[in-house]
Backbone bond lengths (Angstrom), bond angles and torsions (degrees), N, CA, C in turn:
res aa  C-N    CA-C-N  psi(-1)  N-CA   C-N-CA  omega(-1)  CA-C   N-CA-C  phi
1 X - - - 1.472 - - 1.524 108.94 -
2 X 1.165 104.88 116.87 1.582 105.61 176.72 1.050 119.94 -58.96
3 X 1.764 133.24 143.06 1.687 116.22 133.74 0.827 156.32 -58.92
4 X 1.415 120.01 153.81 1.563 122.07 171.24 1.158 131.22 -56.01
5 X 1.212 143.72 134.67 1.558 115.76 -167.24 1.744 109.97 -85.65
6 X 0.965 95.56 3.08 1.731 102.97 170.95 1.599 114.26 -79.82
7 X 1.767 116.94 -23.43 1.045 97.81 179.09 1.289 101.17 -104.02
8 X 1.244 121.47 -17.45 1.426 129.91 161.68 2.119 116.89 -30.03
9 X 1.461 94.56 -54.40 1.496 105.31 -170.65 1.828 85.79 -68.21
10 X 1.128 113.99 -41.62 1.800 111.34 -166.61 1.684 108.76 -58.52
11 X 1.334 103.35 -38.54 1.842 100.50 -174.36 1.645 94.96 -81.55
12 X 1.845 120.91 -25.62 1.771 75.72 167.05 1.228 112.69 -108.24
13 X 0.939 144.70 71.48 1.706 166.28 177.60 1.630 86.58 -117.41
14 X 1.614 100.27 -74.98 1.107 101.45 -174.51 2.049 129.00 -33.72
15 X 1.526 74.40 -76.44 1.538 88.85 162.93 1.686 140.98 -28.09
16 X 1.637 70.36 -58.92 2.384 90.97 171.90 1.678 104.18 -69.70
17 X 1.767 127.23 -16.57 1.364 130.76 -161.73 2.031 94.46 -87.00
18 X 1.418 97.99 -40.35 1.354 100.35 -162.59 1.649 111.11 -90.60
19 X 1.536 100.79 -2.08 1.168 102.83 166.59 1.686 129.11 -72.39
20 X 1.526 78.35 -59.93 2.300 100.67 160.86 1.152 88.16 -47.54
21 X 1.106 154.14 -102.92 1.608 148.81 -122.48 1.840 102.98 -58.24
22 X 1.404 111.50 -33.67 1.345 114.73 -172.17 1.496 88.20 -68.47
23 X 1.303 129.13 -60.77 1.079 148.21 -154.84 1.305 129.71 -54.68
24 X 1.647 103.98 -28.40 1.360 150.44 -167.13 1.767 94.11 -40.74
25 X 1.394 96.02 -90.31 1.519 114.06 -173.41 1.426 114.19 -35.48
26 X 1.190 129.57 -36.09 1.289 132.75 -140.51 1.696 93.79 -87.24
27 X 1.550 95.94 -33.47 1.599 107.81 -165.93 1.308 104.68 -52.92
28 X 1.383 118.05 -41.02 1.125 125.33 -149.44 2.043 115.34 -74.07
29 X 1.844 93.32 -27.85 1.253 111.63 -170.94 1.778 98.57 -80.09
30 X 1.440 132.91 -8.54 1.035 129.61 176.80 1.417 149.68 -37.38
31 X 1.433 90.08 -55.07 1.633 101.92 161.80 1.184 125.47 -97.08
32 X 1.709 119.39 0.46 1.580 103.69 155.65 1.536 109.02 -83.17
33 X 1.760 127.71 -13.03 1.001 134.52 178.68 2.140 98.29 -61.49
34 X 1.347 101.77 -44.49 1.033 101.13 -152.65 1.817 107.17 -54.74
35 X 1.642 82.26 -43.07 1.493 91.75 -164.54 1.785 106.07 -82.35
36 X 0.759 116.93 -2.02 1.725 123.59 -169.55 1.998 77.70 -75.76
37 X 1.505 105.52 -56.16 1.735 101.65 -159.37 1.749 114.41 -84.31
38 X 1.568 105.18 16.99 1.617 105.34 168.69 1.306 103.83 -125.95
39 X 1.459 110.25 -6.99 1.542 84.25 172.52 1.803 108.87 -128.55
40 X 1.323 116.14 24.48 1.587 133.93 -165.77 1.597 94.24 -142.68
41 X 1.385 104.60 -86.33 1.495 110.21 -147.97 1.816 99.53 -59.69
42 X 1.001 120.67 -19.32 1.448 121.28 -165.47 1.095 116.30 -95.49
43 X 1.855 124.58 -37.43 1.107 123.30 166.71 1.761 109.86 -65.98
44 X 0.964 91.79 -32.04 2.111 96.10 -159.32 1.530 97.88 -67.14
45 X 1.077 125.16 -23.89 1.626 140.26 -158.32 1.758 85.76 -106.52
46 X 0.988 133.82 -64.53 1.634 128.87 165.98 1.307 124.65 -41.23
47 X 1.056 114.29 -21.55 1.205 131.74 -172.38 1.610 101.66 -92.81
48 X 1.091 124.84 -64.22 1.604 133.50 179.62 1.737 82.74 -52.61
49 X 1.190 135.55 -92.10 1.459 144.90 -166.87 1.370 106.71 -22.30
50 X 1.397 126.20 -32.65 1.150 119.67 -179.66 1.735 122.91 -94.92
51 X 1.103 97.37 -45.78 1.160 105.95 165.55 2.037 124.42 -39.27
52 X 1.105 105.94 -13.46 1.632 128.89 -175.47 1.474 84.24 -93.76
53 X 1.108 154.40 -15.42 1.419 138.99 -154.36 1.702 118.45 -148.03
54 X 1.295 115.93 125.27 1.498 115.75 153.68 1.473 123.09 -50.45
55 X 1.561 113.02 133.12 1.421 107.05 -147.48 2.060 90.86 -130.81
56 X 1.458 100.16 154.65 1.609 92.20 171.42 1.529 110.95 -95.61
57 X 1.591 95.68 -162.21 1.846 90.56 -161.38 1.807 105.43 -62.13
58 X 1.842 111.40 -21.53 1.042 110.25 -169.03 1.355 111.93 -97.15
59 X 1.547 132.72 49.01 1.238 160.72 -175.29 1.682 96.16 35.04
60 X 1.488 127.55 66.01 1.321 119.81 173.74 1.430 88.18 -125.69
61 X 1.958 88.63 149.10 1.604 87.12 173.29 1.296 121.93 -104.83
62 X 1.529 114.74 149.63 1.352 113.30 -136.26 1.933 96.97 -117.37
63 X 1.430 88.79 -36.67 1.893 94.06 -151.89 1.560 94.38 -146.60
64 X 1.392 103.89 98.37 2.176 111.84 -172.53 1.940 97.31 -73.23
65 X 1.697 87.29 134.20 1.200 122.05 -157.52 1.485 115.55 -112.10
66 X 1.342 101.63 -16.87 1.504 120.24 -172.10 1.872 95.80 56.59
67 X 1.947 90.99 -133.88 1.592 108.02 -179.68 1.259 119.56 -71.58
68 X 1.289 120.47 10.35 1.626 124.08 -178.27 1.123 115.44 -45.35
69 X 1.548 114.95 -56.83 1.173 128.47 -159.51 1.799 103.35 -58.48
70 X 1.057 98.11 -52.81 1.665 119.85 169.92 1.316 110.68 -33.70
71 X 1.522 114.32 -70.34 1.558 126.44 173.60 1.242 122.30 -22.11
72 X 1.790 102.48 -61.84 1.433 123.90 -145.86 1.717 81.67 -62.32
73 X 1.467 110.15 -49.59 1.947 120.44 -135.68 1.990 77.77 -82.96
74 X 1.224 135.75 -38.69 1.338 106.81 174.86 1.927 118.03 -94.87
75 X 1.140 86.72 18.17 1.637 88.47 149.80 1.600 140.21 -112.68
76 X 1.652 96.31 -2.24 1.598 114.55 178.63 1.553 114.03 -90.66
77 X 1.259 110.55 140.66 0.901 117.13 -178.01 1.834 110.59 -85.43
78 X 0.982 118.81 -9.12 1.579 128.70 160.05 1.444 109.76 -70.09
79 X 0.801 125.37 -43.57 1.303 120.28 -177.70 1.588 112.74 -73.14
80 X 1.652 127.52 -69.45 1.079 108.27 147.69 1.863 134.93 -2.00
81 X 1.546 96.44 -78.85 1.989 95.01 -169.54 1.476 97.45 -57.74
82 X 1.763 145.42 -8.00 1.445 151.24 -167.63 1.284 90.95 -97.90
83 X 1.421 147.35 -20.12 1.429 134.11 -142.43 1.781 78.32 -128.60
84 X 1.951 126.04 -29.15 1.322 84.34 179.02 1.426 114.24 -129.28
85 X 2.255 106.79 38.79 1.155 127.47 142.16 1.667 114.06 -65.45
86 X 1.061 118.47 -31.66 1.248 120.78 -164.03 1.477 108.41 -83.95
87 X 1.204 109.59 -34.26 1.640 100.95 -168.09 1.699 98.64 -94.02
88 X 1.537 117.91 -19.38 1.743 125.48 176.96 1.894 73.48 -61.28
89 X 1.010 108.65 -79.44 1.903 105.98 -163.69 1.336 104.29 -32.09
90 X 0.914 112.48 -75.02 1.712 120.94 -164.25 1.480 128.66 -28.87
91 X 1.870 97.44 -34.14 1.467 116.91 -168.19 1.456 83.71 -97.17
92 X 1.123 166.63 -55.87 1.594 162.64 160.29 1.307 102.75 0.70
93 X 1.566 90.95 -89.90 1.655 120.41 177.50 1.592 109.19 -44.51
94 X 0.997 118.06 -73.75 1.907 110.17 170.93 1.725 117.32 -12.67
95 X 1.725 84.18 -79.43 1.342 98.07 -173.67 1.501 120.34 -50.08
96 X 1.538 94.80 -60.52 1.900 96.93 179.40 1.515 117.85 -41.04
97 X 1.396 117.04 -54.65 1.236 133.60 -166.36 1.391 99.99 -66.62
98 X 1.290 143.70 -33.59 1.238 145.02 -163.63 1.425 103.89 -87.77
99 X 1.325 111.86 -56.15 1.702 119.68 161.57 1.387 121.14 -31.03
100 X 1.421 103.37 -74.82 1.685 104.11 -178.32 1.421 100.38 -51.59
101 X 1.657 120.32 -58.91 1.556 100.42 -164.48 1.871 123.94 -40.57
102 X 1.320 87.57 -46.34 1.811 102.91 -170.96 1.858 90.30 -56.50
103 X 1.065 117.83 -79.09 1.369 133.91 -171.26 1.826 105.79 -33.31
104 X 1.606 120.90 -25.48 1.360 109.32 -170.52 1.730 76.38 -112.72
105 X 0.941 130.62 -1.18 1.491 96.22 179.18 1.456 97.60 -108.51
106 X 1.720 154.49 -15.20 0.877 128.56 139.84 1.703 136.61 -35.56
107 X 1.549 97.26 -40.19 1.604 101.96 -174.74 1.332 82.38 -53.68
108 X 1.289 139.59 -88.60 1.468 160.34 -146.82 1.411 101.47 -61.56
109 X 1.207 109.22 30.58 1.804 98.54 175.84 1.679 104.68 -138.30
110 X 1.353 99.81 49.61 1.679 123.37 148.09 1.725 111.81 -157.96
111 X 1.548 99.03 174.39 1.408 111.60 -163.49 1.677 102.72 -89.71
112 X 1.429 133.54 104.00 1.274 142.63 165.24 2.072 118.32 -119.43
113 X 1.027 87.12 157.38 1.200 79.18 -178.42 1.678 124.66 -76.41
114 X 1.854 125.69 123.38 0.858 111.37 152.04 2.206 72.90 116.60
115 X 1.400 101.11 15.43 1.610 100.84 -165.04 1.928 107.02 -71.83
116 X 1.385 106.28 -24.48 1.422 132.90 -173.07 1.885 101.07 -67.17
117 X 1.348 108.04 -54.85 1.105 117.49 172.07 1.721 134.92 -56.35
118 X 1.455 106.76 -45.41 0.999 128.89 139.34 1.546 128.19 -42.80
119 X 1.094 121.58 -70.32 1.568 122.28 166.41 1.524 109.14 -34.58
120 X 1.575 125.16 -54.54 0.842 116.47 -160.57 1.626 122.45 -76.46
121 X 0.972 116.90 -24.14 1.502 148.01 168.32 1.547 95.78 -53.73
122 X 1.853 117.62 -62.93 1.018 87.65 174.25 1.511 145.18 -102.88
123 X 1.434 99.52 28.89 1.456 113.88 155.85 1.528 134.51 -107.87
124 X 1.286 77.45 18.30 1.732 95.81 156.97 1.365 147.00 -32.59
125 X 1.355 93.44 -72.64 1.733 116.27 175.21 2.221 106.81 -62.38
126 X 1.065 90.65 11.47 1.735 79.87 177.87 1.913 99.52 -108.98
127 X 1.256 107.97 3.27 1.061 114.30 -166.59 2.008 111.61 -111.72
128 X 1.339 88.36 -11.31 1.691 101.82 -179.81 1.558 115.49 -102.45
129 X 1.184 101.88 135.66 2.079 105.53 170.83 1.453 93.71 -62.68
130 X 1.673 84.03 147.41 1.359 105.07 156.83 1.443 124.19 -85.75
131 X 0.855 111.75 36.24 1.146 121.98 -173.16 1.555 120.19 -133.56
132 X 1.143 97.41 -23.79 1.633 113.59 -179.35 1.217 92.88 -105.35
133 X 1.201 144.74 -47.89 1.568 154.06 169.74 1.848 106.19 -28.81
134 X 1.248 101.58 -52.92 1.337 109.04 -173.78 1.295 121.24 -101.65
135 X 1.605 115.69 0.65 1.437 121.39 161.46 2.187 107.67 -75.58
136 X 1.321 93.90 -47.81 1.955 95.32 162.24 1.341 118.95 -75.16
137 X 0.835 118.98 -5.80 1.985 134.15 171.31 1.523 101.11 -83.01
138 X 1.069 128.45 -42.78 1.589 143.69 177.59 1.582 99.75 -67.84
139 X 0.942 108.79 -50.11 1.993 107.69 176.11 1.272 119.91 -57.50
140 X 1.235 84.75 -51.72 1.341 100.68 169.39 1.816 136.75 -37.46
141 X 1.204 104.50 -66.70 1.432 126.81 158.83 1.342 122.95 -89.14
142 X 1.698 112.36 29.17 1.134 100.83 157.97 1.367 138.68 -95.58
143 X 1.698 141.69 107.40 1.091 172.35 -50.38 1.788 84.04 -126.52
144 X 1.639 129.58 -30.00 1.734 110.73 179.01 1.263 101.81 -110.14
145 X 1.604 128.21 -62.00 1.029 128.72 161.41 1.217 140.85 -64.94
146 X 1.113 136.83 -18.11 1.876 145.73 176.93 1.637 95.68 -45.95
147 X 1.322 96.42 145.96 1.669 118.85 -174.99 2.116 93.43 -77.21
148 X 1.620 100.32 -22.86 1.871 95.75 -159.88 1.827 99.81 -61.86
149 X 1.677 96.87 -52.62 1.321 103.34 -166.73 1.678 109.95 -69.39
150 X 0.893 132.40 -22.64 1.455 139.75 172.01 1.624 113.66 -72.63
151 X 1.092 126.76 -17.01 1.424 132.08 -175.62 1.831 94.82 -101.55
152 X 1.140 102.91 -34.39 1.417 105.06 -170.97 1.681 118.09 -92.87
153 X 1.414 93.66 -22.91 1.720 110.98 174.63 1.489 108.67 47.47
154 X 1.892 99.32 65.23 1.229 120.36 -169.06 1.636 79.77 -140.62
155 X 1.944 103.82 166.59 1.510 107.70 -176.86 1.514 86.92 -121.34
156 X 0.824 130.51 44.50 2.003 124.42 -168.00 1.830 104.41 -83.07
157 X 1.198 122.91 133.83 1.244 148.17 151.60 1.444 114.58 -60.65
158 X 1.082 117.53 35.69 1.566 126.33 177.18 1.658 112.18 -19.58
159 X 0.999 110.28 -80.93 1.617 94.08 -179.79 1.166 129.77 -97.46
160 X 1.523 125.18 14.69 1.563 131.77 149.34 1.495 114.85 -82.32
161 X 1.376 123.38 13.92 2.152 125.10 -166.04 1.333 79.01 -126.32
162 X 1.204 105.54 125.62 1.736 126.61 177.26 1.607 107.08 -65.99
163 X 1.178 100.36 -27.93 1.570 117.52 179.81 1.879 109.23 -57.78
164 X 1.284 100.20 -65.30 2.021 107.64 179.48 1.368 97.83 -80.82
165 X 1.431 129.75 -30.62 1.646 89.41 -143.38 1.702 127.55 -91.46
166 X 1.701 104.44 8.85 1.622 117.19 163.92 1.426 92.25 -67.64
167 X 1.202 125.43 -59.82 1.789 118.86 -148.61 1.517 106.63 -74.58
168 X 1.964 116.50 -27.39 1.052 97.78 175.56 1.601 128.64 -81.34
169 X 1.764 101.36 3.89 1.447 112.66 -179.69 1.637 96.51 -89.46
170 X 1.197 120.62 -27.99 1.402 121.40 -168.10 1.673 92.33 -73.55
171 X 1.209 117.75 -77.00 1.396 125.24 -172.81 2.182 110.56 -33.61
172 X 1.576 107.80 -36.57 1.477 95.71 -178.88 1.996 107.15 -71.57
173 X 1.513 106.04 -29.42 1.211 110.37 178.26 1.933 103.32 -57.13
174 X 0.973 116.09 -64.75 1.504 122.10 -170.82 1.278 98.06 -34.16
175 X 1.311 113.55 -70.69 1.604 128.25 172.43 1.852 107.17 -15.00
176 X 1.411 94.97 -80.22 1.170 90.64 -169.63 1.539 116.99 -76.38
177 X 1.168 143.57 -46.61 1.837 116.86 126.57 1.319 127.50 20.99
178 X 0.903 111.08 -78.43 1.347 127.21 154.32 1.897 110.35 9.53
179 X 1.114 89.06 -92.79 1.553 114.15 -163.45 1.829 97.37 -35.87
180 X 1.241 112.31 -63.91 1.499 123.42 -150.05 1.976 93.05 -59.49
181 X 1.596 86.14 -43.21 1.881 77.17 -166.09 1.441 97.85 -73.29
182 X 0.972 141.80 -45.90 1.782 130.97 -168.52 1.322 101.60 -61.47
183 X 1.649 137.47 1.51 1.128 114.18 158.55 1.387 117.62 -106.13
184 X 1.888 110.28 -6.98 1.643 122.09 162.23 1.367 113.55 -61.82
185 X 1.286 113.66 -27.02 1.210 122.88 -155.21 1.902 113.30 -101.22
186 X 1.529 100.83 -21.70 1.291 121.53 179.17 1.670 104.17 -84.13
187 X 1.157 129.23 -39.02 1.627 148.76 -168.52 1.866 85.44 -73.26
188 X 1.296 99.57 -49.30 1.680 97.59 -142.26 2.234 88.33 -82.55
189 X 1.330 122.80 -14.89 1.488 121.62 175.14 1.628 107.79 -85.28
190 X 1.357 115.24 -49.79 1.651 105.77 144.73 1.284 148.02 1.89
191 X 1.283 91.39 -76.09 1.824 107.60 165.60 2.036 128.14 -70.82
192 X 1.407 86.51 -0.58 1.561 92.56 -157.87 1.964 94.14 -90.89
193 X 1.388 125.45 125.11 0.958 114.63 -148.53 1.564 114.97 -73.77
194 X 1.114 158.36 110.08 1.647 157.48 -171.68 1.263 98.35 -12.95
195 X 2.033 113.41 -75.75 1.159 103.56 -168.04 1.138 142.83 -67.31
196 X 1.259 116.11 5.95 1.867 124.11 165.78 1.750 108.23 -55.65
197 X 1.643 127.36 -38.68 0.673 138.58 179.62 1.713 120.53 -78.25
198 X 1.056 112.56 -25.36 1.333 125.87 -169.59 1.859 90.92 -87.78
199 X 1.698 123.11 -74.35 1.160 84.87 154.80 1.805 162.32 -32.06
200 X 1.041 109.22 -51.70 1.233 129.95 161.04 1.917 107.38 -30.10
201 X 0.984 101.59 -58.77 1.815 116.72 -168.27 1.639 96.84 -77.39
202 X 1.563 110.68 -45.99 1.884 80.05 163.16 1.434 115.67 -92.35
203 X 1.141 137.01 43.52 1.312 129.46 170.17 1.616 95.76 -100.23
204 X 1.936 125.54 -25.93 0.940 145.29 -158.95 1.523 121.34 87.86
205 X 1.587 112.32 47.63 1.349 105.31 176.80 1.658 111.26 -96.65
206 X 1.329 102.61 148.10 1.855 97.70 170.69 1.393 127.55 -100.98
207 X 1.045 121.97 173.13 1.771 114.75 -155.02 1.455 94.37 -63.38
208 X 1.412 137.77 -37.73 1.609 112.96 175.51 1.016 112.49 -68.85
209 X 1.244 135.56 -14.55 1.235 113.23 -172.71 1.583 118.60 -89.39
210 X 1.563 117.23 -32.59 1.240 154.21 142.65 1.795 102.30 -24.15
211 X 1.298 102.63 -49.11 1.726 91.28 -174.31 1.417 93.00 -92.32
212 X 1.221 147.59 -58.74 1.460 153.69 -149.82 1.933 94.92 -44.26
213 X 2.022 91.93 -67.72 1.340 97.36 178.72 1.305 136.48 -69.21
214 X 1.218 116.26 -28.69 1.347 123.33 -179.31 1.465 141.41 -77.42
215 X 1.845 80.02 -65.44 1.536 123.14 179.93 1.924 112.61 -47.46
216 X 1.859 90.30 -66.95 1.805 100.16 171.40 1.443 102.23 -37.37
217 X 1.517 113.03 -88.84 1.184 130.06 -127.24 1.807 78.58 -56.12
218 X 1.235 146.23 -63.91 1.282 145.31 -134.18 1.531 92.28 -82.96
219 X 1.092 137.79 -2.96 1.540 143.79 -178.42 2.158 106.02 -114.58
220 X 1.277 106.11 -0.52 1.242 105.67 -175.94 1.747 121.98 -69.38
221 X 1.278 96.25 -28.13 1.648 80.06 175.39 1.542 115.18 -113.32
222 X 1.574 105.10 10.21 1.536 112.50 146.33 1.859 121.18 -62.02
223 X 1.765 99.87 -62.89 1.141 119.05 156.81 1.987 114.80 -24.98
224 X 0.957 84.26 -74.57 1.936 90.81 -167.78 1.892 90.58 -68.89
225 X 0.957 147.60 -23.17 1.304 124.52 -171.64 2.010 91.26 -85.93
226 X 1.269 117.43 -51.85 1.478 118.21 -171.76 1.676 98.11 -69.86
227 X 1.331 137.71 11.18 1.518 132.25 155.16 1.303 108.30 -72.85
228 X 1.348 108.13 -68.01 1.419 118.97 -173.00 1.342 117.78 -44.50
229 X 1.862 109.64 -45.69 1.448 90.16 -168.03 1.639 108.74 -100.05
230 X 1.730 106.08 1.46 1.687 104.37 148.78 1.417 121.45 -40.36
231 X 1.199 107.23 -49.71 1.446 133.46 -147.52 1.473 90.13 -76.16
232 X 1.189 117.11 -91.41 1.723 114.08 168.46 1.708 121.34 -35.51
233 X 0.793 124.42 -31.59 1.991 113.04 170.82 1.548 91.30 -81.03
234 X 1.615 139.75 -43.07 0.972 97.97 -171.24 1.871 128.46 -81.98
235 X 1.070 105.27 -5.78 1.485 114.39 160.28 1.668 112.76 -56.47
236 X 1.313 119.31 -28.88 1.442 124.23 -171.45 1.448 114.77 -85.64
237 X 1.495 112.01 -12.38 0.858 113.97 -166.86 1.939 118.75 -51.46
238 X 1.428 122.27 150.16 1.488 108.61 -161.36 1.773 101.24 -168.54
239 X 1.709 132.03 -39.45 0.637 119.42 -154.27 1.981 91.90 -106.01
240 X 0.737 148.75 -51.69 1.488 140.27 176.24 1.195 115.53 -51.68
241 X 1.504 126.55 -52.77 1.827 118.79 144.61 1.694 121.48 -32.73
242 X 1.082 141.36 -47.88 1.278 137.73 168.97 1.474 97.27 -79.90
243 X 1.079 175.62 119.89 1.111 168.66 -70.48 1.780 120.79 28.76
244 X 0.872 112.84 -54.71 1.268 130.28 -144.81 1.753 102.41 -104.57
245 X 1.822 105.62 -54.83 1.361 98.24 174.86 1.572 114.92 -134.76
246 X 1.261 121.68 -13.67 1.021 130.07 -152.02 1.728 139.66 79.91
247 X 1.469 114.42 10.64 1.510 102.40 -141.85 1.644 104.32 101.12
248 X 1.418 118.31 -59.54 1.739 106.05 -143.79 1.998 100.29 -92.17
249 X 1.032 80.82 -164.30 1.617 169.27 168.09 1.910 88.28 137.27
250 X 1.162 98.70 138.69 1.682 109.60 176.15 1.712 97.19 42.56
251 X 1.284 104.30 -129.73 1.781 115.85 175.27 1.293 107.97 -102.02
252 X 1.681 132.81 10.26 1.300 123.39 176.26 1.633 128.57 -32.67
253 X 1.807 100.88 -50.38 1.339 97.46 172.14 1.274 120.13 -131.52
254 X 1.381 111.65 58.74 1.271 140.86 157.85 1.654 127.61 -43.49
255 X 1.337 125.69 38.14 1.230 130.97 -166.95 1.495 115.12 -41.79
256 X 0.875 128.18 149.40 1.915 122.36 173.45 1.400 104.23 -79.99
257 X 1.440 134.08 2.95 1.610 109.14 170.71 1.946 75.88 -114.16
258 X 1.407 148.48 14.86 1.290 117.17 169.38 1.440 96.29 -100.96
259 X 1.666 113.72 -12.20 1.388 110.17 -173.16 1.866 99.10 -76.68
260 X 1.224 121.15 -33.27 1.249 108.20 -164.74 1.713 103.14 -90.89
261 X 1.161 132.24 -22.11 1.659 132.31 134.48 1.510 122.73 -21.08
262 X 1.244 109.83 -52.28 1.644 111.07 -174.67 1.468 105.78 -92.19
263 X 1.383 122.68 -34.37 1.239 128.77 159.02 1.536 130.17 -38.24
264 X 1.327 121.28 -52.27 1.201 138.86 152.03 1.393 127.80 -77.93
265 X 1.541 136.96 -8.39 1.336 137.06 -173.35 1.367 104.13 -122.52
266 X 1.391 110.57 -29.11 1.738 103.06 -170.29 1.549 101.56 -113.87
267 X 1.297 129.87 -40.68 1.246 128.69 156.26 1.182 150.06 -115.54
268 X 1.739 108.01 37.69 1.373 133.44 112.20 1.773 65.37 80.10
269 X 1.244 138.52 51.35 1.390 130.09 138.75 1.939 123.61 -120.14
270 X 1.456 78.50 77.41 1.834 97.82 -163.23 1.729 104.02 -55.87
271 X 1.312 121.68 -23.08 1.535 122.57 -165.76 1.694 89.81 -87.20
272 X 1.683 115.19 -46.54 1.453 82.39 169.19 1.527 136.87 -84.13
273 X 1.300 119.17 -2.57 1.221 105.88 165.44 1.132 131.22 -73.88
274 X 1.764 116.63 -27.14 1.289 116.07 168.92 1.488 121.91 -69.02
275 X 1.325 122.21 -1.77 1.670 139.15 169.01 1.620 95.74 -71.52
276 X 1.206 112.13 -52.42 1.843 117.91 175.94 0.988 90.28 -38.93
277 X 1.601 108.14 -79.41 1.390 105.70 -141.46 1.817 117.29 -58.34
278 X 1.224 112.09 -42.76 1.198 119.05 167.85 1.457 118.54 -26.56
279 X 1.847 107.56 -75.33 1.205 123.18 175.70 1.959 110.19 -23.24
280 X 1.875 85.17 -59.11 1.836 83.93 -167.48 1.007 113.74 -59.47
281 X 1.698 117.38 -28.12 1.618 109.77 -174.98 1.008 100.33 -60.72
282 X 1.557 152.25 -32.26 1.256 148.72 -162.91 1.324 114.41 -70.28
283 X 1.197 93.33 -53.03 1.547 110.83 -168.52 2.146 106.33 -61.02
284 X 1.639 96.12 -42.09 1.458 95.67 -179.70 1.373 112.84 -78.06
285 X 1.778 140.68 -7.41 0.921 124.59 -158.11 1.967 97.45 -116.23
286 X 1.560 97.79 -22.26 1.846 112.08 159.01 1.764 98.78 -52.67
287 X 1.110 120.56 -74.01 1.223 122.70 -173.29 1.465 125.03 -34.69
288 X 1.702 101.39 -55.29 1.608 103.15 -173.09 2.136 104.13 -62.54
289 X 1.346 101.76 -49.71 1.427 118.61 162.79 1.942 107.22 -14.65
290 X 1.081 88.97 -72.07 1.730 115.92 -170.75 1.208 90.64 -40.16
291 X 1.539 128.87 -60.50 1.422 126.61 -118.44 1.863 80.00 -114.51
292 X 1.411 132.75 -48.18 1.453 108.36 -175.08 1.586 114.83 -86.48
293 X 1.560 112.35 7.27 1.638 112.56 142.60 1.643 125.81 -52.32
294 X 1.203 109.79 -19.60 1.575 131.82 -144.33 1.266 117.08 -132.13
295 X 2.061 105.97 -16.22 1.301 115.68 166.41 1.711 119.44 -32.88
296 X 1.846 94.07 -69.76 1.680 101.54 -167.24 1.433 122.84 -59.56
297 X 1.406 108.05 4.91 1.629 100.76 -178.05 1.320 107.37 -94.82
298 X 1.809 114.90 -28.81 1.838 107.75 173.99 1.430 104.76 -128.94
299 X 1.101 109.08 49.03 1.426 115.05 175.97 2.041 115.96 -124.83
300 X 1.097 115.52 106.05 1.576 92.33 179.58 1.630 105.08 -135.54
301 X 1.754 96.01 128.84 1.633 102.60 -167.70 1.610 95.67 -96.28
């Protein structure tokens, strides 16, 4: 028995109705889709594309290179002393920054007067450029006038001595580091319940032991989430190095994202910097890999 075409138009009403509704959600993810792939998916994919190619001064590629680019950067010995400036930095910056945070958010994890004020002071540095940070960081350590060498009644060239001037770039990074974890770290002592501690103290435990046992473990997957993304900003690091030293004294602080900056801006060899950049993505996304393989063994939620 045939249909009507009246109910005909109704099943696809129907049809076209239950489609939109399927359809619904998806709409919504659109324009963060959009923008995720003009300002992510397009460069990161440009970036691989280029990196295959000899490029002119105006980063076009000119003359396909395949793995060259690759070759050259694991056959230089510049690249190397950049790959193990970066990770000497990285472990500085990690550590320091992770330290102070824990260390200012314990102080700040009771009720004293003036505790608000304090807190805020030390969540400071998440609120300052790095760039301006390390233009008063530069005053600072400067070798006649700087407040460092005058307190210390030392004549040191702080960031012209190949000797200080990675750690003193590492140490302004920690600094400003700083800020974000003492408030990861303040959120994550919060949650940790009082009376674990209150027991603890009549069982006769003392405050190290109280933090060793307690404190960590209940801060651990605060801890391991603020590693990781230590770990990744400090690989990014870019604007207090160009500020502060350039890269130098020689290649002292030669970072691999300032090496692939000068690589591409000053000598206009855009195919190898995008080989950098590649590389690092590798190197940072091996790492995170590594480490939440490795979560469940010192991690407990």
């Amino acid at each position: 028995m045939m249909q009507s075409p009246k109910s005909h138009k109704t099943q696809e009403k129907g049809l076209l109705s239950s489609c939109l509704k399927k359809a619904g959600p998806y709409a919504y993810v659109v324009p963060a889709m959009t923008i995720f792939a003009v300002f992510l998916f397009y460069p990161f994919f440009k970036t691989i594309y280029l990196s295959l190619f000899k490029t002119n001064k105006m980063g076009e590629a000119k003359l396909f290179y395949g793995l060259g680019n690759y070759k050259d950067l694991l056959t230089s010995q510049s690249f190397y002393n950049s790959l193990a400036v970066t990770f000497f930095f990285v472990v500085i910056v990690v550590a320091g920054s992770m330290f102070i945070g824990l260390l200012a958010a314990v102080l700040c994890n009771r009720a004293f007067p003036g505790i608000r004020i304090f807190s805020t002071c030390y969540a400071l540095p998440m609120a300052i450029a790095s760039s301006s940070a390390a233009m008063i960081f530069k005053i600072m350590l400067h070798p006649s006038i700087g407040i460092v060498n005058k307190l210390l009644g030392l004549n040191i060239n702080w960031i012209s001595d190949p000797k200080y001037a990675l750690v003193c770039v590492a140490l302004l990074t920690a600094w400003l580091n700083s800020g974000i974890n003492f408030l990861y770290f303040s959120a994550g002592l919060s949650n940790i319940d009082e009376s674990i501690y209150e027991r603890a103290s009549v069982d006769g435990a003392n405050g190290w032991q109280k933090f060793w046992s307690l404190t960590l473990p209940g801060l651990s997957p605060i801890m391991f989430y603020t590693l990781v993304v230590n770990i990744i900003q400090a690989f990014q690091a870019f604007g207090q190095v160009k500020v502060l030293t350039q890269g130098g004294p020689g290649e002292s602080t030669n970072l691999i994202v300032y090496s692939i900056y000068r690589d591409a801006f000053f000598n206009y060899r855009f195919g190898s910097a995008a080989a950098q950049s590649v590389l690092l993505f590798a190197m940072i996304m091996a790492l995170t890999l590594v480490m939440f393989r490795i979560e469940k063994k010192g991690v407990s939620y």
